[in-house]
C-alpha positions in Angstrom: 7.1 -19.6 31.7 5.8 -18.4 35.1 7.6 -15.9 36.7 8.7 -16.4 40.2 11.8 -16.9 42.2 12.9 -19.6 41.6 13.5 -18.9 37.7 16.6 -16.8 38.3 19.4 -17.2 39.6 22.2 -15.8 42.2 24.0 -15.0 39.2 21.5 -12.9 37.4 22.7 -9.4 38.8 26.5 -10.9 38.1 25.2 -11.8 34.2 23.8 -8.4 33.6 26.8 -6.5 35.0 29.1 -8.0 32.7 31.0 -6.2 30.2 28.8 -6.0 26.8 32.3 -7.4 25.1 31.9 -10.1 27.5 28.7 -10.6 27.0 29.1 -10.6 23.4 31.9 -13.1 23.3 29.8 -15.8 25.7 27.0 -15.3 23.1 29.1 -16.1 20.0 28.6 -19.4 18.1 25.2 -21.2 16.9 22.1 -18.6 19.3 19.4 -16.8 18.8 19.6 -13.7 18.1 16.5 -10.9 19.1 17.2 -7.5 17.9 16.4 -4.3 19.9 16.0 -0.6 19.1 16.3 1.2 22.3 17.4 4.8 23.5 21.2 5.1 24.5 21.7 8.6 24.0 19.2 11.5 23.7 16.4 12.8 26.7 15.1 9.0 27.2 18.2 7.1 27.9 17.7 6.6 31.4 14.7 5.2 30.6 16.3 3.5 27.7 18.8 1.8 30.1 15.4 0.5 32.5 14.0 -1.2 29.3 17.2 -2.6 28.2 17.3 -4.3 32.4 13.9 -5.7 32.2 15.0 -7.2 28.7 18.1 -8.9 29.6 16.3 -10.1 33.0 14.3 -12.1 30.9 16.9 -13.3 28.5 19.0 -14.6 31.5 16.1 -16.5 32.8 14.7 -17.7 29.4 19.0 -18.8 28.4 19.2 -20.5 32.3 15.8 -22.6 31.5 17.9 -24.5 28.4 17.2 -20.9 26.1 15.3 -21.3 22.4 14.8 -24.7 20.5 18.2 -25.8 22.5 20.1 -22.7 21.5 21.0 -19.4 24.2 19.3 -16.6 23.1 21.6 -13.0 22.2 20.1 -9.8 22.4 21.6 -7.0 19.8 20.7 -3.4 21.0 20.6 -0.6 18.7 20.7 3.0 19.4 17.7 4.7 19.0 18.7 8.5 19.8 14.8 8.8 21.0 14.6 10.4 17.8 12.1 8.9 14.4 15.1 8.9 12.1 17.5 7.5 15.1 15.0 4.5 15.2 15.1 4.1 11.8 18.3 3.8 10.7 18.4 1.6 14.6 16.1 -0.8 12.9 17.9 -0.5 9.6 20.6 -2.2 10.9 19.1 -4.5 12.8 17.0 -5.8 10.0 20.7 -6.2 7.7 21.5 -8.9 10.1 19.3 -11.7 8.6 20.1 -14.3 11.5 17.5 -12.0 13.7 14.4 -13.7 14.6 12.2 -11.0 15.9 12.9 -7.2 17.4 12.1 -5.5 20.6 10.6 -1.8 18.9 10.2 1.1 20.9 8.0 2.4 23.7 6.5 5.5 21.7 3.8 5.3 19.7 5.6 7.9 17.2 8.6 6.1 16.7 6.9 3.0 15.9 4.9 4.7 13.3 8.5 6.0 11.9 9.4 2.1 11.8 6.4 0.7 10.9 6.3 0.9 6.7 9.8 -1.1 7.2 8.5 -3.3 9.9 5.7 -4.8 6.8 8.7 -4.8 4.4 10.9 -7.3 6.3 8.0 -9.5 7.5 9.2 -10.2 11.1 7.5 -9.7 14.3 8.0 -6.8 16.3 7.0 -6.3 19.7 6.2 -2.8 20.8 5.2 -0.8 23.8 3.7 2.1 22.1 0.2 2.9 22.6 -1.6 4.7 20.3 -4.4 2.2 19.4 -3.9 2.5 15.5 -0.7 1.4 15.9 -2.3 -2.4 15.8 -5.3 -1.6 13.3 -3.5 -0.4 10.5 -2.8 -4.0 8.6 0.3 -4.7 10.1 0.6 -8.0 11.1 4.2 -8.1 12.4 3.1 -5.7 15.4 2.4 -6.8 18.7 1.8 -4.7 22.1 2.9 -5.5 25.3 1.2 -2.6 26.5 -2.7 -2.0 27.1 -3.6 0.3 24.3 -4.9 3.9 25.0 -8.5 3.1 24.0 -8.4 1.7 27.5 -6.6 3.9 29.2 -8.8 7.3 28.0 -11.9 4.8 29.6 -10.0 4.1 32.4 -9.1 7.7 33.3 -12.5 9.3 32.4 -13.9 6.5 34.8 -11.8 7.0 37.5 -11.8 11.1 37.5 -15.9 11.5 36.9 -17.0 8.5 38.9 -14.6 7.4 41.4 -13.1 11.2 42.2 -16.7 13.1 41.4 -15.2 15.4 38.8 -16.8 16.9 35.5 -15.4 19.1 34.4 -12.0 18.2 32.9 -9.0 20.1 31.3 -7.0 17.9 29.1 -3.1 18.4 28.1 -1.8 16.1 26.0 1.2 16.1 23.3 1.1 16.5 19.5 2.5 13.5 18.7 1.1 10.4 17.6 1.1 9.4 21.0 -0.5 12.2 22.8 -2.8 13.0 20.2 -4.6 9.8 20.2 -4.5 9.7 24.0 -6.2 12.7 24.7 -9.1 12.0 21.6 -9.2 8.3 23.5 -10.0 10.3 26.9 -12.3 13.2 25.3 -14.2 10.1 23.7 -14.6 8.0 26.9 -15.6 11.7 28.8 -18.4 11.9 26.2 -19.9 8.2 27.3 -20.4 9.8 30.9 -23.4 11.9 31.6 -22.3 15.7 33.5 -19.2 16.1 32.0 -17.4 18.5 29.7 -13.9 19.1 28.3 -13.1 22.6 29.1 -9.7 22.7 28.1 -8.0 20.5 25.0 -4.7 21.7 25.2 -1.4 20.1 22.9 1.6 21.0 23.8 5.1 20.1 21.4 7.6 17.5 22.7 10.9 18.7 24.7 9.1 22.2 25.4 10.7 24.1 28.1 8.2 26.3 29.3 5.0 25.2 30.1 3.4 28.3 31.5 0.7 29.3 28.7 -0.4 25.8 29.0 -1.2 26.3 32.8 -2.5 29.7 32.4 -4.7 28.0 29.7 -5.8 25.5 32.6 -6.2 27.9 35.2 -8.5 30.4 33.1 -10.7 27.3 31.7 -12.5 26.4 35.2 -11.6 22.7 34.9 -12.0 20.8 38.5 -10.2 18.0 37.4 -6.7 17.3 34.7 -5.7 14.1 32.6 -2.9 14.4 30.8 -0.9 12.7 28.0 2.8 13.1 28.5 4.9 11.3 25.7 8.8 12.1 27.3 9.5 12.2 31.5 11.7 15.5 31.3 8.5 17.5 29.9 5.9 16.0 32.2 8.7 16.9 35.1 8.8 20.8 33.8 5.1 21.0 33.6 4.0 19.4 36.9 6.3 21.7 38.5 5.2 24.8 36.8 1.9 23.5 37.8 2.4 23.9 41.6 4.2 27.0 40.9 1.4 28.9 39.4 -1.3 27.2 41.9 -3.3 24.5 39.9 -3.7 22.3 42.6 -6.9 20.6 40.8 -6.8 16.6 41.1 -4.9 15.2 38.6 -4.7 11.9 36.9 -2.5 11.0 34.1 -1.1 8.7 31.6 1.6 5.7 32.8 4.4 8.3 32.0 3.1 10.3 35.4 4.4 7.3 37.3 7.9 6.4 35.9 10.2 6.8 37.8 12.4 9.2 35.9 9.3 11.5 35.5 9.0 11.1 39.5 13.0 11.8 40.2 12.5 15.0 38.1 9.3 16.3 39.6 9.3 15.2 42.8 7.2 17.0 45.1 5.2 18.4 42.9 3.6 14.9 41.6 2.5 14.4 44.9 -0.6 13.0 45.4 -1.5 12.7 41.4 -3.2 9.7 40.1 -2.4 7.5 37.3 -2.9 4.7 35.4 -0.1 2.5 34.9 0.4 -0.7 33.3 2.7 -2.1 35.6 1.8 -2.1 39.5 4.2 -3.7 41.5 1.5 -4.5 43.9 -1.5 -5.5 41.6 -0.6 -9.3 40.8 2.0 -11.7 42.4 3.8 -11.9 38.8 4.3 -8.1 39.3 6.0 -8.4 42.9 8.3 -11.1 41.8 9.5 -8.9 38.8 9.5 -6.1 40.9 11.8 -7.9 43.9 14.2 -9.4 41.2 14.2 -6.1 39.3 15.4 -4.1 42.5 18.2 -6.8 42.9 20.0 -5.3 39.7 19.1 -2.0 39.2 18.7 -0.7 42.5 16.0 1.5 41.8 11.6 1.1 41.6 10.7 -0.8 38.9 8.0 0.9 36.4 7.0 0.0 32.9 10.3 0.9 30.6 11.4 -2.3 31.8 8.5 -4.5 32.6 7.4 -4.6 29.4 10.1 -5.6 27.9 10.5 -8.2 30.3 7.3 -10.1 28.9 8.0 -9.0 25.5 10.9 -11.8 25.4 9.9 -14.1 27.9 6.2 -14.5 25.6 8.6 -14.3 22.3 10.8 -16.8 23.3 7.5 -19.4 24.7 6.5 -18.6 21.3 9.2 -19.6 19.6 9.6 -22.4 21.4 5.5 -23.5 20.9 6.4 -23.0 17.2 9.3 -24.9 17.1 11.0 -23.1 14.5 12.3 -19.6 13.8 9.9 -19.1 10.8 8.1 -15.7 11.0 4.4 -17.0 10.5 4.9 -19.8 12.8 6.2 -17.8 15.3 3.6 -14.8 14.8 0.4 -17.5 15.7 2.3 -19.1 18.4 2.2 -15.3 20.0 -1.5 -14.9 19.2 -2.4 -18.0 20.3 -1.0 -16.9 24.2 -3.6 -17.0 26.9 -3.8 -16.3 30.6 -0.3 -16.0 30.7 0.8 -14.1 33.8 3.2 -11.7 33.1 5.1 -8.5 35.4 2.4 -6.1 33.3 -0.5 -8.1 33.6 -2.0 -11.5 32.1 -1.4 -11.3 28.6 -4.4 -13.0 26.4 -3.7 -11.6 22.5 -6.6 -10.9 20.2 -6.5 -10.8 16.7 -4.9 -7.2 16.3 -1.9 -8.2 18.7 -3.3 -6.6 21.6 -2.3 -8.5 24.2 -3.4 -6.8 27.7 -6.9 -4.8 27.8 -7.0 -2.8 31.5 -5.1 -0.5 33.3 -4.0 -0.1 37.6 -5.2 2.8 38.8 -2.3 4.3 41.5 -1.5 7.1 43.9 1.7 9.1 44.4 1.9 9.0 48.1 5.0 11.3 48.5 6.7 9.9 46.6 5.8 6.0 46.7 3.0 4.4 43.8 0.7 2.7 45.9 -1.8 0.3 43.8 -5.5 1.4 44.3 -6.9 -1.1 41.9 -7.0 -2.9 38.4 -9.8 -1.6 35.5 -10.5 -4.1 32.9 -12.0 -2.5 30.0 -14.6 -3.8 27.3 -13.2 -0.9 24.9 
């Protein structure tokens, strides 16, 4: 399915503000149903609410096209709490509804990992945004990423910073979750590739902290030129980069796709001015990504980033998939999705590997006061 303007409608915005008992009384009778674990309640349910957009977007499109083998597709959410044991007992009950075909998981990297011994158990596929790299190497094959992994995002970053920006010598925060940790080992790995530099600073930091100021003490004492960072939730990576200013690191700074979200840029505001980052989604980096971006705007009324643009391709590839397949049997459905190619999606073109990898580069962008303006797109060999 390629996305453009013509595949919604003037009632999409009108479909999506419905009334969920609505909703769920059009979707009653003989449909598909997709399963989703998503944050309602806890620090990420803004977020939660942007991913839950770009998935109903797609839905609407996918049911107005004729829907899944000649059935309407429904879409049952589950409350994560953006907590591991919310997510699990979110998937828990999802997975006791054995009419659901496939899930939507979560956008962490830890929270998958809290799912993922019950994700082999029940032997359906589940698409994820999470990007710790193991994540898809750990002999799981129900797992697939709609996200470009962090192997390519630590090359991306080192590349841009050392090369590109002509710093070496680099101070690196990152959280101690699965997440983080694997972000900032991805970025002190691709640092090591690239004669002249040095990590002076490896600094963790634990999620929902409220003060940040030894961590930019630690940064202002180590010397570094240059900062990456790996910031798993928006409202800590809004504390620190304030903090930042506040103490006078004013060092160039590039950092993972939370940097440019936009609840991360609501909360920080000026002080993520003029930051880099790499982001998956770029509204202006493909014409798949402006037409999301336009239609997204429509109904949310607010920049679109990628809480909901991934989940926008995660059911508009599941449903072609099942579709290809032309059943609702796991297996078949699981090598229709690996068998996608050059399919142009809001995050990117999507061409799966083995692993369920399905995008391999990252957009570098600016925070011009404000605004993420698209520099340009990094395909990686990582």
């Amino acid at each position: 399915m390629t996305l453009n303007r013509r595949t919604f409608s003037k009632g999409l915005a009108a479909g999506l503000a419905l009334p969920a008992a609505l909703r769920g009384a059009r979707a009653e009778g003989a449909t598909i149903k997709i399963g989703m674990c998503s944050p309602v309640t806890g620090p990420a349910a803004e977020s939660g609410r942007y991913a839950q957009i770009g998935a109903r977007l797609a839905l609407d499109a996918v049911n107005k096209a004729g829907g899944v083998l000649g059935k309407q597709v429904e879409l049952i959410v589950e409350d994560d709490q953006t907590t591991n044991p919310g997510i699990v007992l979110a998937f828990s009950k999802l997975t006791s509804q054995s009419d659901i075909v496939a899930f939507i998981g979560s956008i962490r990297s830890t929270q998958t990992h809290a799912i993922a011994p019950d994700v082999l158990k029940v032997g359906k596929p589940v698409m994820i945004g999470g990007t710790d790299p193991t994540l898809t190497h750990m002999g799981n094959p129900w797992i697939f990423r709609f996200r470009p992994n962090d192997s390519y995002s630590g090359s991306v970053i080192a590349e841009f910073g050392s090369r590109t920006l002509g710093k070496k010598k680099w101070a690196i925060v990152h959280s101690t979750d699965a997440f983080g940790t694997a972000g900032g080992k991805a970025l002190t790995t691709a640092l090591g590739k690239i004669d002249g530099t040095s990590v002076a600073l490896d600094q963790g930091y634990a999620n929902q902290s409220q003060d940040f100021t030894p961590v930019v003490l630690a940064i202002k004492q180590s010397g570094a030129d240059i900062l990456g960072s790996y910031f798993t939730f928006e409202n800590d990576l809004g504390v620190f980069a304030r903090q930042l200013r506040q103490l006078g690191v004013n060092i160039p700074y590039v950092g993972s796709p939370s940097i440019v979200n936009v609840t991360a840029l609501k909360l920080a505001g000026p002080a993520l001015y003029g930051t880099y980052g790499v982001a998956d989604y770029a509204e202006d980096s493909s014409p798949a990504s402006k037409a999301f971006g336009k239609l997204y705007r429509d109904v949310a009324k607010v920049a679109p980033d990628n809480q909901s643009s991934w989940t926008f391709d995660a059911i508009t590839v599941l449903c072609m998939a099942i579709n290809k397949a032309g059943k609702t049997e796991p297996g078949a459905i699981r090598e229709a999705i690996l068998a996608v190619k050059k399919h142009a999606g809001a995050e990117g073109e999507y061409n799966f590997d083995a692993n369920g990898d399905g995008l391999h580069g990252y957009n570098i962008v600016r925070n011009e006061k404000g605004t993420i303006v698209f520099d340009k797109h990094i395909e990686s060999a990582s």
